[in-house]
C-alpha angles and dihedrals in degrees: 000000000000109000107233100238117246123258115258098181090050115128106244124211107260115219115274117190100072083063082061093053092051100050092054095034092042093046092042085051087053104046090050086048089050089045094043091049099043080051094054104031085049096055088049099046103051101098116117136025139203122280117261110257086184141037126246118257110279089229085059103036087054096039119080136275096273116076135194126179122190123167101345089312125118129207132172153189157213149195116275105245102280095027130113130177103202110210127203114199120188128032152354087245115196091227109030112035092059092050083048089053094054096047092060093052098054086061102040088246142151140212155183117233123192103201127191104245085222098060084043092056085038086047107032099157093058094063094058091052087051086052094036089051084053099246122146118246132218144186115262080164132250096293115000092257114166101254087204092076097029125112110237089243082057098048089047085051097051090040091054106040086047087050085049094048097052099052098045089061103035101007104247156117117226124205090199130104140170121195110230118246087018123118124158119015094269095070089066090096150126106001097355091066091056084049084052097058094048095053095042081051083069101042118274125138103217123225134206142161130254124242116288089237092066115102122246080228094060095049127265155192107228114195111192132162137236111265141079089289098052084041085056098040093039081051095052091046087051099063100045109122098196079074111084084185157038121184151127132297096253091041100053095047085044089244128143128272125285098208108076119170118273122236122263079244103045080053090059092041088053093040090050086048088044090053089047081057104039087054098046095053096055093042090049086049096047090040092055089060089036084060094049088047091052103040078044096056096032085055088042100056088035082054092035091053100049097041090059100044085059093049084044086049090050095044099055106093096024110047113358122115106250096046114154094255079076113090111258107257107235096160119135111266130210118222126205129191116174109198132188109193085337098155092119088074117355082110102060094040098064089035089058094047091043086050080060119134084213100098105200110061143145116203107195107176106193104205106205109211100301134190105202127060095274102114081054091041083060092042092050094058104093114224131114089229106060115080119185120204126195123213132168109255110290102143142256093297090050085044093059101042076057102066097032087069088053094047103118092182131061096234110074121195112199115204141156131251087239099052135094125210121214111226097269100031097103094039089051092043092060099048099091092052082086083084116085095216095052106098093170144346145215127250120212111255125207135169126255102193108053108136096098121077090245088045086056086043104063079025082069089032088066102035099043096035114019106034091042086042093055090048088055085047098051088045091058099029101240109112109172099185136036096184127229099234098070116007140154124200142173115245096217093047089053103050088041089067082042098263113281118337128231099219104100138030091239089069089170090049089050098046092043091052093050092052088064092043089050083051096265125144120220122206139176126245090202084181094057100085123173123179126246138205111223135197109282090198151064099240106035084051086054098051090039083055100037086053092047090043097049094045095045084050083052095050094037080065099038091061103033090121092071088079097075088030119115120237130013089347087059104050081045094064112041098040096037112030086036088054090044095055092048106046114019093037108021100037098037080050094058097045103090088050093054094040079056100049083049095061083047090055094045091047104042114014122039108328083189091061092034091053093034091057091042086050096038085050086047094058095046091052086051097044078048098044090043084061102051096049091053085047085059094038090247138152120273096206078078090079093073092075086053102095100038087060090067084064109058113352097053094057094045084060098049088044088059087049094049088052098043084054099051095043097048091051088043078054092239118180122220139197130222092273114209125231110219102240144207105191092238096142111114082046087113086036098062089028083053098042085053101051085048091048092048085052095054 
């Protein structure tokens, strides 16, 4: 019984569980940015309130600074005659509140300090030395926000966290509470008596101040800050003599207590508050050099890649191998295009490379196991020099062994099925092959189908990244990638590193890194340009990448040795893997991170400079772009897409990279994933021989 071979082009099932991790970790990372910011942006920005439009009630406005209200009734109270209660709003303040404490101990007093629920979640340990120093607390709420102009939602919300604060670092309730931006009682008007109201209907005995014109003989409420005005005022009123005491609010009206414990419940609920914090803190500070890391590497390879086009401009003609004192290649060439279901554009493919002004070729299509009419779509084409072979389904590296072994010439052209070749592409791709070192060379991709938005997208994607990317590479010797897509080799140099290995799913990555490691050099033929057909959707860009990303991971570790290796694979590794690493895994892993602190940025610290440094980094990556299309001889109308390409199409490709990462680390294995094509290829190439055939 014959055993049905297994199928090397089908799909195979990525790994999932890591999805599941991101969408609760992403969504955890944001909602603590958003909390920490709303925190942050909350305490700064308290600082003024609406203008009273009524009075406060007479019976409140004469009565004194501590205020309770039950059933509709209001009572009030003052400070007996010498005694004072001292009250710190604001805070704890890491500075401040310490020397304060002192200070009150030196002269055996007490005090009451509001604190902001935020700054004791922020300093718990602070509030442990006010309790521990035996000083009442009180409620200035979370984040100092004006309750006049509060929802109700939003004033439970300050009054809880604070309680929860509270007790996560000391362990209490507190009755207390202290209206921001409020000072004597007549500034419990207009919309913050009816706050009042409100707050006193749950249980809080208000607190405010008397009016600075009462005398500290007569008994009063004091409010201060935190800060070196309130240390040297708090000093002078210490040391009044006319004061027989300095206490706290409840003490001096001979009320209990506002501290109360907290529940066993209401502490795991703070300390649960006061780990939040402490996280987001820590996240918002590591993002913040996360974010300098990032915007740094992101400005040094757009530097680096520039500055080294332009050396690789200036080194053509002078020192490049391939300069026109070597002796023009005119050997015969060998093509190979392996194809899988190809029949959209294997035709145009082989008639492009048989239309070569090359003369000496042979075109070997290696149909794998197709199940389309492309391997007759190839036979029916009627010239001597094109052989089709079939073979059962065993995948682009097999493909390619495949044809190696039918290679009759020294010189071997890689291409895919889904590429066309202008005239002189293959003759200007083998040119630096005159040189001995030269073991292959890579050809100039561009894109065919670029009138989408998708299709401009990846247009700008190979011109900008890959092509100025391969100029930087040949400069420092250390080409990853000969693509698929357009590639010269040497037969001899690829059957010494055994032909292309199956290992991983980026066959042409592989094979590339193991021809430095064999002693071969890799260059780049900027002026042998073949047109692509790239993915017109979402989903099928996202599988073509996965599958680049995952098996560039794979060779990135199959190869890892080169790095301490002597010579070109040297060279190779240090320079390129350790480029690769940088710059196409570390920083693309980061990203989200950093596209998340940004919003942050744009939502809770200065939206302007937020605004002005996206926009600053957007116009670095066009002048760059810009180059790089001139470089290529390419439109500039393309640049509009351009921003809109940091929106979408920049986070699909660190996605991929997030993805290639985790399932190479889970140890997933992937098939040769296959695009749907449409054979629309050659789509720039007519629309580019017509515009140069108008102009004649």
């Amino acid at each position: 019984m014959s055993r049905k071979p297994r199928r090397r082009h089908a799909a195979a099932r990525d790994p999932r569980g890591h999805w599941l991790f991101l969408i609760i970790v992403l969504p955890v990372m944001f909602a603590m940015l958003m909390f920490q910011g709303w925190t942050d942006n909350e305490i700064d920005a308290a600082k003024t309130r609406r203008p009273c439009t009524t009075p406060v009630p007479r019976a409140v406005d004469k009565g004194g600074p501590v205020l309770r209200i039950k059933d509709g009734k209001v009572s009030s109270s003052s400070m007996p005659a010498r005694t004072v209660a001292l009250t710190f709003d604001g805070g704890p303040d890491p500075v401040w509140t310490p020397r304060l404490l002192d200070l009150l101990r030196k002269h055996h007093a007490h005090a009451t300090f509001f604190l902001y629920g935020a700054k004791a979640a922020e300093h718990p340990d602070l509030v442990r030395k006010i309790r521990a120093a035996g000083h009442e607390i009180g409620s200035n709420t979370y984040t100092g926000a004006d309750l006049g102009t509060s929802s109700s939602a939003r004033t439970g919300l300050e009054l809880s966290l604070t309680q929860s604060a509270l007790a996560g670092s000391s362990g209490v309730r507190t009755g207390l509470l202290r209206m921001p931006q409020t000072t004597a009682m007549d500034t419990l008007c207009g919309a913050e008596w009816k706050a009042a109201q409100r707050v006193a209907a749950d249980g809080y005995t208000l607190v405010t101040a008397d009016q600075w014109y009462r005398k500290p003989s007569q008994g009063a409420v004091r409010q201060f800050s935190q800060n070196e005005t309130a240390y040297q005022e708090a000093k002078k009123l210490l040391g009044d003599r006319r004061v027989d005491r300095f206490t706290t609010v409840t003490a001096g009206v001979g009320a209990p207590s506002g501290d109360t414990p907290a529940s066993l419940w209401e502490r795991a609920e703070g300390k649960a508050l006061l780990w939040a914090g402490a996280i987001g803190r820590a996240f918002t500070s590591a993002m913040a050099w996360v974010l300098a890391i990032a915007g740094a590497l992101g400005l040094l390879r757009l530097v680096t890649l520039v500055f080294f086009a332009r050396a690789h401009v200036r080194r053509l003609t002078r020192f490049r191998p391939g300069s026109p004192w070597l002796r023009e290649v005119n050997d015969p060439v060998t093509v190979i295009v392996p194809a899988y279901n190809e029949e959209a554009g294997i035709e145009a493919t082989v008639r492009s490379l048989l239309a070569s002004t090359h003369p000496y070729l042979q075109v070997v299509v290696v149909d794998d196991g197709s199940t389309d009419r492309t391997a007759d779509l190839a036979t029916w084409i009627d010239d001597p020099r094109v052989s089709v072979i079939r073979q059962v389904n065993s995948g682009k590296a097999a493909a390619l062994n495949t044809g190696l072994a039918h290679a009759a010439h020294d010189i071997v052209v890689m291409v895919d099925a889904d590429t066309v070749f202008e005239a002189d592409a293959i003759h200007q791709l083998i040119q630096p092959l005159a040189h001995p070192a030269i073991g292959a060379v890579s050809g100039n991709t561009k894109v065919g189908n670029r009138r989408s938005l998708l299709g401009r997208w990846q247009h700008l994607e190979y011109v900008f990244g890959f092509n100025l990317d391969r100029r930087m590479f040949e400069v420092l010797e250390c080409m990853p990638t000969v693509p698929g897509a357009i590639g010269a080799f040497r037969r001899d140099a690829l059957m010494g590193v055994g032909g292309v290995s199956e290992d991983t799913l980026a066959e042409d990555t592989d094979l590339t890194m193991a021809l430095w490691r064999a002693g071969w050099r890799v260059v780049y033929e900027e002026t042998a340009v073949a047109w692509t057909e790239v993915p017109t959707s979402l989903r099928q860009l996202w599988r073509q990448r996965y599958r680049w990303c995952f098996g560039t991971l794979q060779s990135m570790w199959k190869h890892r040795r080169a790095a301490v290796e002597l010579g070109p694979a040297g060279r190779f590794g240090r320079r390129g893997l350790s480029y690769l690493v940088l710059f196409q895994v570390l920083l693309p892993l980061i990203a989200p991170v950093v596209d998340l602190f940004a919003l942050y940025g744009a939502l809770f610290l200065s939206p302007v400079q937020s605004a002005g440094i996206w926009f600053a980094f957007l116009a670095v990556q066009l002048v760059c772009a810009g180059y790089a299309l001139r470089l290529d001889g390419e439109r500039m109308r393309s640049l509009w897409s351009m921003p809109f390409q940091l929106f979408v199409y920049r986070q699909l490709m660190y996605l991929v990279v997030i993805q290639s990462v985790v399932a190479a680390l889970l140890g997933a294995r992937l098939t040769w994933h296959r695009m749907q094509r449409s054979g629309t290829a050659a789509q720039q190439l007519r629309s580019k021989d017509h515009e140069e055939l108008s102009s004649i």
